[in-house]
C-alpha positions in Angstrom: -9.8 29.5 -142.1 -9.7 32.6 -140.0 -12.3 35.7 -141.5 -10.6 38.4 -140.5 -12.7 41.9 -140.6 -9.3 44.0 -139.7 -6.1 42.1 -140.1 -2.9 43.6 -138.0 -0.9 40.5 -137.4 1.4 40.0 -135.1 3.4 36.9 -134.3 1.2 34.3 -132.9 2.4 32.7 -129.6 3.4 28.9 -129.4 1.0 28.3 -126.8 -2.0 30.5 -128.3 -1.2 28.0 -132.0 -2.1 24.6 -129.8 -5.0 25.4 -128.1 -8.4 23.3 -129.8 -10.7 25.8 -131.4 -14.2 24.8 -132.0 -16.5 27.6 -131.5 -16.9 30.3 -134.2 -14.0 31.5 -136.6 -14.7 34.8 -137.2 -12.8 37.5 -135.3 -14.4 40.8 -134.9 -11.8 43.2 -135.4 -7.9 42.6 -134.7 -5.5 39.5 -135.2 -3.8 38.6 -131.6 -3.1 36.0 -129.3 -5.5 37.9 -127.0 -8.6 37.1 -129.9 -7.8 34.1 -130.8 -7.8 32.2 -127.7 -11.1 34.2 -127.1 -12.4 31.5 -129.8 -10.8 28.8 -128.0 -12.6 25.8 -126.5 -10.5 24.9 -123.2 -10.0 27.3 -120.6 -7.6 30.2 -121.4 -7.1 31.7 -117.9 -3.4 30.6 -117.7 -2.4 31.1 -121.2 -4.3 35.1 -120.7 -2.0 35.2 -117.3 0.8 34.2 -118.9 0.5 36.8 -121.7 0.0 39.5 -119.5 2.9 38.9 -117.2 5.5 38.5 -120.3 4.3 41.9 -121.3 4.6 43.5 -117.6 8.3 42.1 -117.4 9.2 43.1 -120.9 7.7 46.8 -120.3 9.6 47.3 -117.2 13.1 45.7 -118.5 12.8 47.8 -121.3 12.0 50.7 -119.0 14.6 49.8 -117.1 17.1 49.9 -120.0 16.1 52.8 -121.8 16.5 54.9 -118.3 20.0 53.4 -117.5 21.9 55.9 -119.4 24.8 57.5 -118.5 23.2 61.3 -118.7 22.7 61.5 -114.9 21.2 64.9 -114.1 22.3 65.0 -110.5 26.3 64.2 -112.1 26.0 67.7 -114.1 27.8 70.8 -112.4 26.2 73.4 -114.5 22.3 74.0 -114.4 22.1 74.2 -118.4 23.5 70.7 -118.4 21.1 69.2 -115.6 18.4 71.0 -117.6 19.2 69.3 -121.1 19.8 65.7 -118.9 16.7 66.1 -117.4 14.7 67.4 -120.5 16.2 64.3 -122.5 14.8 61.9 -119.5 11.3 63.3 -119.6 11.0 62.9 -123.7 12.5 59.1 -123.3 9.6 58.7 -120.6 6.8 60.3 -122.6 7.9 58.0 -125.5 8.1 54.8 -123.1 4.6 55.9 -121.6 2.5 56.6 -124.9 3.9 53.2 -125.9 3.3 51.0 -123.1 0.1 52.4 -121.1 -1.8 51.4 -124.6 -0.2 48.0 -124.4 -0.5 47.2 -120.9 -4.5 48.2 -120.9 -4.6 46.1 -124.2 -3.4 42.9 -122.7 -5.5 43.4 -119.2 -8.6 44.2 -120.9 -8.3 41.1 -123.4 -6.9 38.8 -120.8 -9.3 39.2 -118.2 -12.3 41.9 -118.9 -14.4 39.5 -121.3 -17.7 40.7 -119.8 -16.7 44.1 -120.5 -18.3 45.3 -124.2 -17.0 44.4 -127.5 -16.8 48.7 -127.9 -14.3 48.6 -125.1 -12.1 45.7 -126.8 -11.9 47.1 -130.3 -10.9 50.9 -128.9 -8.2 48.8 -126.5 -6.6 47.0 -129.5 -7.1 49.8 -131.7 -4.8 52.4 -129.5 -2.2 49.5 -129.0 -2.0 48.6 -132.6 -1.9 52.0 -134.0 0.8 53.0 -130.5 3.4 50.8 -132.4 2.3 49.9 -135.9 1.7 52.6 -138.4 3.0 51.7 -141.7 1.4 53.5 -143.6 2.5 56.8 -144.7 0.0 59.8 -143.9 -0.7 62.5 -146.3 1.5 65.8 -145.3 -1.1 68.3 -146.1 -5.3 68.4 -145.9 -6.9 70.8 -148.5 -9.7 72.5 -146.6 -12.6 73.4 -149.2 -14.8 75.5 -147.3 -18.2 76.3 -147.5 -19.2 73.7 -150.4 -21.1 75.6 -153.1 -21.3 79.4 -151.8 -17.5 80.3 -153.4 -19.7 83.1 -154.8 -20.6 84.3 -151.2 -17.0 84.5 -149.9 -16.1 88.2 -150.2 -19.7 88.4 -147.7 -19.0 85.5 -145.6 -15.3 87.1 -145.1 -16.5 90.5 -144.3 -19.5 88.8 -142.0 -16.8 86.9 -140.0 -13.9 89.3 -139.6 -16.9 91.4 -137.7 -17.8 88.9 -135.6 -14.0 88.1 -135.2 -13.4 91.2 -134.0 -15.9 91.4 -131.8 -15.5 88.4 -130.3 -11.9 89.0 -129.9 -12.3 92.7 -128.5 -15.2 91.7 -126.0 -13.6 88.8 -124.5 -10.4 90.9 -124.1 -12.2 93.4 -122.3 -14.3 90.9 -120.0 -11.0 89.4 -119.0 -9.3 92.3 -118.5 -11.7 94.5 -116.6 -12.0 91.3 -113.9 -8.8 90.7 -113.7 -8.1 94.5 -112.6 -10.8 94.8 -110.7 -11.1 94.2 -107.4 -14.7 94.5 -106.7 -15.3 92.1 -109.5 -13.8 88.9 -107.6 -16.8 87.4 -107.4 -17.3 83.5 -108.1 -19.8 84.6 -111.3 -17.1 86.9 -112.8 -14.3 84.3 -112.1 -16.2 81.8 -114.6 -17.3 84.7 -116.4 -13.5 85.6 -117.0 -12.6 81.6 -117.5 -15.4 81.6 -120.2 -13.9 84.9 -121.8 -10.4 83.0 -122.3 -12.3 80.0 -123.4 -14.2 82.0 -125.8 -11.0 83.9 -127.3 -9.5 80.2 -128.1 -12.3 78.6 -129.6 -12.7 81.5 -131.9 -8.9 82.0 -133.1 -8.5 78.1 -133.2 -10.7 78.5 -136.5 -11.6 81.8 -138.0 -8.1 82.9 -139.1 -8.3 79.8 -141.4 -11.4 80.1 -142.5 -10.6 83.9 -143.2 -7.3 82.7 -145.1 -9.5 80.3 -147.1 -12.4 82.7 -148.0 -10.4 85.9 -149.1 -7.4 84.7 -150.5 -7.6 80.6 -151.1 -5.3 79.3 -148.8 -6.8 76.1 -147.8 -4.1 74.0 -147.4 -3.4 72.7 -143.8 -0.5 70.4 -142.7 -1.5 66.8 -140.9 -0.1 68.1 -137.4 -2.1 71.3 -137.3 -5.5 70.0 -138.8 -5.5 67.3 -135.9 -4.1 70.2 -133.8 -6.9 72.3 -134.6 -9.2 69.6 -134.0 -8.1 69.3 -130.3 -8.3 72.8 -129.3 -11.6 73.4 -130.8 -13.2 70.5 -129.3 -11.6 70.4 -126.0 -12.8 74.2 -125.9 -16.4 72.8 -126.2 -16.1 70.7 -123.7 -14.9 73.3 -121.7 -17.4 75.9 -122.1 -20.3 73.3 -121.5 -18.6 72.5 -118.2 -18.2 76.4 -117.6 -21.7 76.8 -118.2 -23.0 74.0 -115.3 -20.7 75.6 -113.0 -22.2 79.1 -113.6 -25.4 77.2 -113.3 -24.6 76.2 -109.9 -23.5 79.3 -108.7 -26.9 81.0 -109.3 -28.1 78.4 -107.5 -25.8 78.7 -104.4 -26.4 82.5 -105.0 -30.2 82.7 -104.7 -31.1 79.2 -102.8 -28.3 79.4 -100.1 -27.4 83.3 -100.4 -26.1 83.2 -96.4 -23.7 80.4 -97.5 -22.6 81.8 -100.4 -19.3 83.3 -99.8 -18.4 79.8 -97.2 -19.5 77.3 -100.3 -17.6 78.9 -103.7 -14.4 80.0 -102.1 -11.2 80.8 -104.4 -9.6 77.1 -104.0 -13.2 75.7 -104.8 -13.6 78.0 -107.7 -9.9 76.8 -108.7 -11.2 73.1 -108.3 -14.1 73.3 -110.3 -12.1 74.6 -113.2 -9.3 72.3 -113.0 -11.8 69.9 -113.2 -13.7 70.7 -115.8 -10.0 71.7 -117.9 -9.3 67.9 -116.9 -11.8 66.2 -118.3 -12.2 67.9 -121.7 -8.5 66.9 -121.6 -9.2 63.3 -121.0 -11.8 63.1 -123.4 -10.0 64.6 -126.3 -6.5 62.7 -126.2 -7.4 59.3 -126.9 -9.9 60.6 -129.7 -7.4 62.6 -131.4 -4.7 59.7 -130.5 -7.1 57.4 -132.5 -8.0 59.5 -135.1 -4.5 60.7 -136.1 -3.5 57.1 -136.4 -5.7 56.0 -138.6 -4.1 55.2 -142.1 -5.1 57.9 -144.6 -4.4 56.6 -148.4 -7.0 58.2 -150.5 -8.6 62.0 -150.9 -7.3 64.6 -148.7 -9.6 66.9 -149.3 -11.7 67.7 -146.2 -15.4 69.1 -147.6 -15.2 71.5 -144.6 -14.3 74.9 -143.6 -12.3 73.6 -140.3 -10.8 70.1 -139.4 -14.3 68.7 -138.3 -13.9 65.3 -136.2 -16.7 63.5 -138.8 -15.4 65.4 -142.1 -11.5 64.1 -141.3 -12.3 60.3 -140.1 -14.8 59.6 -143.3 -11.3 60.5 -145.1 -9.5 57.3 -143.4 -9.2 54.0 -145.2 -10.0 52.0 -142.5 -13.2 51.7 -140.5 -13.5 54.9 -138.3 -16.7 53.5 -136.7 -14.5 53.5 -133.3 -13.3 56.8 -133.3 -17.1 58.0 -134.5 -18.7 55.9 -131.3 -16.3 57.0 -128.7 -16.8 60.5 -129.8 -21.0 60.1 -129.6 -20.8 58.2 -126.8 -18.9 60.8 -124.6 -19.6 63.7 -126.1 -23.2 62.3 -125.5 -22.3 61.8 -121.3 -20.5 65.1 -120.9 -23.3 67.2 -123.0 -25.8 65.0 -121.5 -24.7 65.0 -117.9 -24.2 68.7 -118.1 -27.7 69.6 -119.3 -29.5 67.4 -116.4 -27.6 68.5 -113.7 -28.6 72.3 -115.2 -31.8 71.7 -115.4 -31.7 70.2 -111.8 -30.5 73.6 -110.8 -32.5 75.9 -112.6 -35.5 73.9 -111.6 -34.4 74.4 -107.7 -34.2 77.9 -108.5 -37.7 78.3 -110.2 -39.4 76.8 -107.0 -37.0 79.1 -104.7 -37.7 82.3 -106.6 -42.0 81.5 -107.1 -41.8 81.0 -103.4 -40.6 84.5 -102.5 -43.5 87.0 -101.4 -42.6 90.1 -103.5 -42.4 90.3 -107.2 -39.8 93.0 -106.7 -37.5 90.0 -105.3 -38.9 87.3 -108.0 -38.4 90.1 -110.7 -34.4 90.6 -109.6 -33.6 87.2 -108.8 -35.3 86.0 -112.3 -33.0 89.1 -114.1 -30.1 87.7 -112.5 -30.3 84.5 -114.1 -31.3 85.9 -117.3 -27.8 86.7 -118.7 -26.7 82.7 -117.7 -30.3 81.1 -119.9 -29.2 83.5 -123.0 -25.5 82.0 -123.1 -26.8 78.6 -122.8 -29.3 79.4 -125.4 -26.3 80.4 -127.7 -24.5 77.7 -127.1 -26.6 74.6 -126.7 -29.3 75.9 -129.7 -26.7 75.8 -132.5 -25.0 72.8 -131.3 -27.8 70.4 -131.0 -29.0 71.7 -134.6 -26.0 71.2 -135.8 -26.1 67.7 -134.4 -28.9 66.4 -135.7 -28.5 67.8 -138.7 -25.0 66.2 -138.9 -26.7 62.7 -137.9 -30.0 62.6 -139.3 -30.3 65.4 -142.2 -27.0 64.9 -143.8 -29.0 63.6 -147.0 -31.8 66.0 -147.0 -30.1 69.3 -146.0 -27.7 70.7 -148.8 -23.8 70.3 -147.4 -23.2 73.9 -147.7 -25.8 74.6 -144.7 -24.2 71.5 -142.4 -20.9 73.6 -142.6 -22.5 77.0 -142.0 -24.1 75.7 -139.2 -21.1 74.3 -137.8 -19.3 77.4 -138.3 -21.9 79.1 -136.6 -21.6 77.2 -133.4 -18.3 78.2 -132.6 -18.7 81.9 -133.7 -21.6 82.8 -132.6 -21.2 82.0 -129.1 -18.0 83.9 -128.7 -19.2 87.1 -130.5 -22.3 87.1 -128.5 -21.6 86.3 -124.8 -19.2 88.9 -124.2 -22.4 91.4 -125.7 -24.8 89.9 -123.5 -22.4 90.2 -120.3 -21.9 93.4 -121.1 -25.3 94.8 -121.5 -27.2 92.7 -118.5 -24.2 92.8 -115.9 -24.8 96.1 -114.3 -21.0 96.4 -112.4 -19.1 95.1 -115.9 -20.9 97.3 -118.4 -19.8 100.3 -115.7 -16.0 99.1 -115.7 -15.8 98.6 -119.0 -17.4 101.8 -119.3 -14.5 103.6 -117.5 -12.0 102.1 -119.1 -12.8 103.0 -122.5 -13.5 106.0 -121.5 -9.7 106.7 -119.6 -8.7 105.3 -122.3 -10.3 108.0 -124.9 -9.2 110.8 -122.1 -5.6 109.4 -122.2 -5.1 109.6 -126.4 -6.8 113.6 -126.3 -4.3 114.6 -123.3 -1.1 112.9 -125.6 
């Protein structure tokens, strides 16, 4: 007989059923066609051909049907009508898309990318299984318990963090603001600054208004769609701000290795680029990890031992395996963070030898203050994070659970309470706007 580690069976095809099998009998992780003929002894090339051509034609007929439909947009006189037609056309192809695309990769991986890593194969047949097969009913509501053992501390921790809340909130407002209206400020640094601001202000509000409903007045209750929704924003954020960070990294490099060329090399559409990129790929790398997580069957406890929907806290809730979800989330946060922190270091490390090579410590002294803003924010940022991490990973049964949490809390408050602070105070031309604005502003309330 068949061991089967995860069963999801489908119908087995004709052809799959008489092929000899005389290798092992144990499949790794998912009951298909695809797996068992894996086991098989003959050659499966046609059989693996066949398979993947009968799921091509059957996607596009059925693509083909579901867009015949009689609601032609371009048939509509009035513009509300073309509007709904064409609204109703792009929710059909969003459904045919997140439904297919999984399918489709499934069936090329497993049909002709054997050498390709058994990782690769189980995340494949995971997002196709769980694209059209999820039977199993999903609790409605997570109960968020906070900070595990300090209920005692709440009244401080809530005072502590709407401070920091409001801080963060007011600062970042102000950074973004002041850029945006001034025109001397247009500057590649202050255009990532500004990104960073609106990054900042996101991060923050995607979790301390919970946490704040949860420590003063018990409200920990959270529905499925918004803990998993949460989970997204504050994670995609990350990614974002670690990307913002290398691109500020490499415009003090431009800035004080290449100052002649600095103007010709970060121009607005680059500047544009570079953030669209980095926007883009925290995108990528969060929608197939929230698409797997969210799919996963959740039939016991739903009681998350965290303050926030934590990626680790929610998938050891699952009743299946969430060893997939927990390695593609290592494994790219691990490139992105990883990537990021080289390529920094690359830079700062051109910079060093640029700045130690310059005759006058007046110009070593500026150039190294310049950069000094940049190393704090990092500091903030990367410091917490990696302690959290391996604390996460390697501490979880020596340090007490109330500490992992606080620590995680930390490393998205801190950061956005701080930054705008240290901008503020080291950035000579910001600290003076924002300066002059507070100050119209004061002059405006006495003259009304």
């Amino acid at each position: 007989m068949l061991s089967i580690f995860w069963f999801n069976a489908p119908e087995i095809p004709f052809d799959a059923v008489r092929l000899s099998f005389c290798h092992s009998s144990v499949l790794s992780f998912i009951l298909s066609s695809q797996d068992m003929m894996c086991l098989a002894c003959a050659s499966t090339r046609v059989h693996s051909l066949y398979g993947v051509i009968v799921v091509i034609l059957t996607c596009s007929h059925h693509s083909l049907l579901l867009h015949a439909h009689p609601e032609d947009s371009a048939g509509h006189s009035l513009r509300a009508q073309r509007l709904k037609a064409l609204n109703t056309r792009l929710s059909r192809s969003c459904a045919v898309l997140l439904f297919y695309i999984p399918l489709i990769s499934a069936a090329m991986i497993h049909g002709f990318g054997k050498h390709l890593s058994s990782v690769v194969h189980m995340l494949t047949a995971m997002m196709s299984a769980t694209s059209y097969n999820h039977t199993m009913e999903s609790p409605t509501t997570f109960f968020l318990v906070g900070v595990p053992g300090l209920q005692s501390s709440y009244l401080w921790l809530t005072i502590s963090l709407s401070s920091m809340y409001s801080i963060a909130l007011l600062g970042n407002a102000l950074i973004v603001t002041v850029i945006c209206m001034d025109s001397t400020l247009q500057e590649p640094m202050c255009f990532f600054l500004c990104v960073l601001a609106a990054v900042d202000i996101v991060m923050a509000s995607s979790v301390v208004p919970k946490m704040l409903s949860i420590f003063s007045s018990g409200g920990s209750s959270i529905s499925f769609n918004a803990c998993f929704t949460q989970m997204y924003f504050v994670h995609a954020a990350t990614a974002v701000e670690t990307g913002l960070l290398l691109a500020m990294a490499f415009d003090r490099y431009v800035a004080i290795c290449k100052p002649l060329h600095y103007m010709r090399i970060l121009t607005p559409n680059v500047m544009l680029g570079i953030s669209v990129t980095i926007t883009t790929r925290a995108v990528i790398f969060m929608t197939p990890l929230s698409w797997m997580l969210s799919h996963l069957p959740f039939c016991g406890s739903n009681v998350v031992p965290h303050s926030y929907c934590e990626h680790m806290a929610v998938a050891k809730l699952a009743c299946a395996d969430p060893m997939p979800t927990s390695l593609y989330s290592l494994i790219f946060s691990s490139i992105i963070v990883g990537s990021d922190v080289a390529f920094i270091s690359a830079s700062y490390t051109l910079i060093l030898r640029a700045v130690f090579g310059l005759s006058s410590k007046n110009a070593q002294r500026k150039a190294l203050s310049t950069c000094g803003s940049h190393v704090a924010v990092m500091a903030l940022y990367y410091l917490p994070g990696m302690a959290s991490i391996y604390v996460a990973w390697l501490g979880k049964d020596k340090v007490p659970l109330h500490t992992q949490v606080l620590l995680a809390d930390l490393y998205l408050i801190i950061p956005p309470t701080l930054n705008p602070v240290i901008y503020g105070i080291r950035t000579k031309q910001i600290r003076g706007r924002i300066w002059s604005l507070l100050m119209q502003g004061f002059y405006h309330q006495a003259t009304h």
